[in-house]
C-alpha positions as a Markdown table, in Angstrom:
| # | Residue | x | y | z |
|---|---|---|---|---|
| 1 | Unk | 0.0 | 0.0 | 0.0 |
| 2 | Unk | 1.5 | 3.4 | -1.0 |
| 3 | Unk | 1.1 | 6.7 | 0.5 |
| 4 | Unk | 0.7 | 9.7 | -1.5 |
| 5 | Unk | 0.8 | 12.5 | 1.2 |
| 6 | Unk | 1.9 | 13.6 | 3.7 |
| 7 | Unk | -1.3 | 14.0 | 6.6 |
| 8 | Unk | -2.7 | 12.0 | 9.5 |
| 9 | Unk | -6.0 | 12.7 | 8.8 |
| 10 | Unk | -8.4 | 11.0 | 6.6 |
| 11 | Unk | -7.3 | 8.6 | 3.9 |
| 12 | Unk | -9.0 | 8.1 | 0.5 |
| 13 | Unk | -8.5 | 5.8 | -2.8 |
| 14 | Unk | -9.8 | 5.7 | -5.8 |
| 15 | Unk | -12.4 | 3.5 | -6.7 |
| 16 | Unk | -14.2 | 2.2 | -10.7 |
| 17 | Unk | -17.8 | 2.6 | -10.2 |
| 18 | Unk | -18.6 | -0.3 | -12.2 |
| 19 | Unk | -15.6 | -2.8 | -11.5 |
| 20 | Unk | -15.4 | -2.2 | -7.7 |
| 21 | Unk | -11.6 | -2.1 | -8.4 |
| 22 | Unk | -9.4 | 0.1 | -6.4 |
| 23 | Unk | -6.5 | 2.1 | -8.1 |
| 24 | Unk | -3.5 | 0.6 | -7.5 |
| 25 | Unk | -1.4 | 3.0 | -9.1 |
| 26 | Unk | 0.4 | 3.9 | -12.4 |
| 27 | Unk | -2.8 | 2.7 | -14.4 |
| 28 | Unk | -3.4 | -0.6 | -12.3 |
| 29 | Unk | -6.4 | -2.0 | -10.7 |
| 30 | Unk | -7.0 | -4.2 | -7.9 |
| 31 | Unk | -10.2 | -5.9 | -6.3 |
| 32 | Unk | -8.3 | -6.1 | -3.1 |
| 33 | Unk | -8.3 | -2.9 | -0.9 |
| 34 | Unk | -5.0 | -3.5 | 1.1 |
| 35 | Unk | -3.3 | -2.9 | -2.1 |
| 36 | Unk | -4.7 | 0.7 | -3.0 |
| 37 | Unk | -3.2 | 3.7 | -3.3 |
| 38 | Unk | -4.2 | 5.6 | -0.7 |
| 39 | Unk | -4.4 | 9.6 | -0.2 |
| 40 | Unk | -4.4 | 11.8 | 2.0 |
| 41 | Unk | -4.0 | 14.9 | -0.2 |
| 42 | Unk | -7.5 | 16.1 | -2.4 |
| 43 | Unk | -5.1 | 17.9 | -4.9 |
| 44 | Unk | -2.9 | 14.6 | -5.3 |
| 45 | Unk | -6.0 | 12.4 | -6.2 |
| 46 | Unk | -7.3 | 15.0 | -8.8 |
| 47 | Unk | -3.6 | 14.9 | -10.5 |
| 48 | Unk | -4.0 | 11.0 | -10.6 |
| 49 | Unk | -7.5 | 11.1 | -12.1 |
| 50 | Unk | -6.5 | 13.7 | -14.7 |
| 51 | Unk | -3.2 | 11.9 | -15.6 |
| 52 | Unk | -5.1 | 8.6 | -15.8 |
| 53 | Unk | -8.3 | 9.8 | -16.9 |
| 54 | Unk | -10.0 | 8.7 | -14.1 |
| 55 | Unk | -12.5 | 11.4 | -14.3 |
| 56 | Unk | -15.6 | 9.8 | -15.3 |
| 57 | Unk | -15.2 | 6.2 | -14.8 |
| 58 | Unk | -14.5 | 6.7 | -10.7 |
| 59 | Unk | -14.9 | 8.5 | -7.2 |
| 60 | Unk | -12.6 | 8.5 | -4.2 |
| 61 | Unk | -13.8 | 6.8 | -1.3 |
| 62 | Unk | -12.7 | 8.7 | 1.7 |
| 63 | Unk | -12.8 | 6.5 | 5.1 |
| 64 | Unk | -11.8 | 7.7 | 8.5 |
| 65 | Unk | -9.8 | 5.9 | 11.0 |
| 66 | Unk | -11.5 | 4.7 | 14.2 |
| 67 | Unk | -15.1 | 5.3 | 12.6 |
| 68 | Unk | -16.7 | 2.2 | 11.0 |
| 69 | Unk | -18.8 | 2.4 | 8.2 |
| 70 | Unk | -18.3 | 5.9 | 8.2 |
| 71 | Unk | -17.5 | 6.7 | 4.1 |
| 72 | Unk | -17.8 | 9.8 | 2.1 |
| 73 | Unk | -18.3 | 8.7 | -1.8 |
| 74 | Unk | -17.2 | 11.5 | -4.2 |
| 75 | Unk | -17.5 | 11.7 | -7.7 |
| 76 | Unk | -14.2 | 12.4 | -9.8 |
C-alpha cells in the first residue's frame, strides 16, 4: 500500500464505479483494498484522475480511522 501524502488525517482511494476495483497506481487496478493507493491529499488524487483519466469512470472513497462504516463517496 502506498502513500501519496503527507497528513494524519483522513485517507481516500480511488475506486471504478462499475468494476469495484481500487486504483493501484500507475494505471493498475486491484479488487483487493489492502493494495490501494491511498491519499491523504484532495489535490494529489485529482492529479491522478486527470493523468489517468479517471475522471468519469471513478470517485474517491474517503474513510476515517476509528469510525466504521463511516464513508464519504465523491465523484471524480
Amino acid at each position: 500500500m502506498e502513500s501519496s501524502g503527507k497528513g494524519a488525517g483522513p485517507t481516500g482511494m480511488i475506486k471504478h464505479r462499475q468494476t469495484g476495483e481500487y486504483y493501484k497506481g500507475n494505471g493498475q487496478w486491484t479488487i483487493d483494498r489492502a493494495e490501494a493507493m491511498q491519499f491523504d491529499n484532495l489535490s494529489v488524487v485529482v492529479n491522478e484522475a486527470r493523468a489517468h483519466s479517471l475522471e468519469d469512470c471513478c470517485e474517491f472513497v474517503v474513510e476515517v480511522a476509528g469510525q466504521v462504516g463511516f464513508r464519504i463517496l465523491l465523484p471524480l
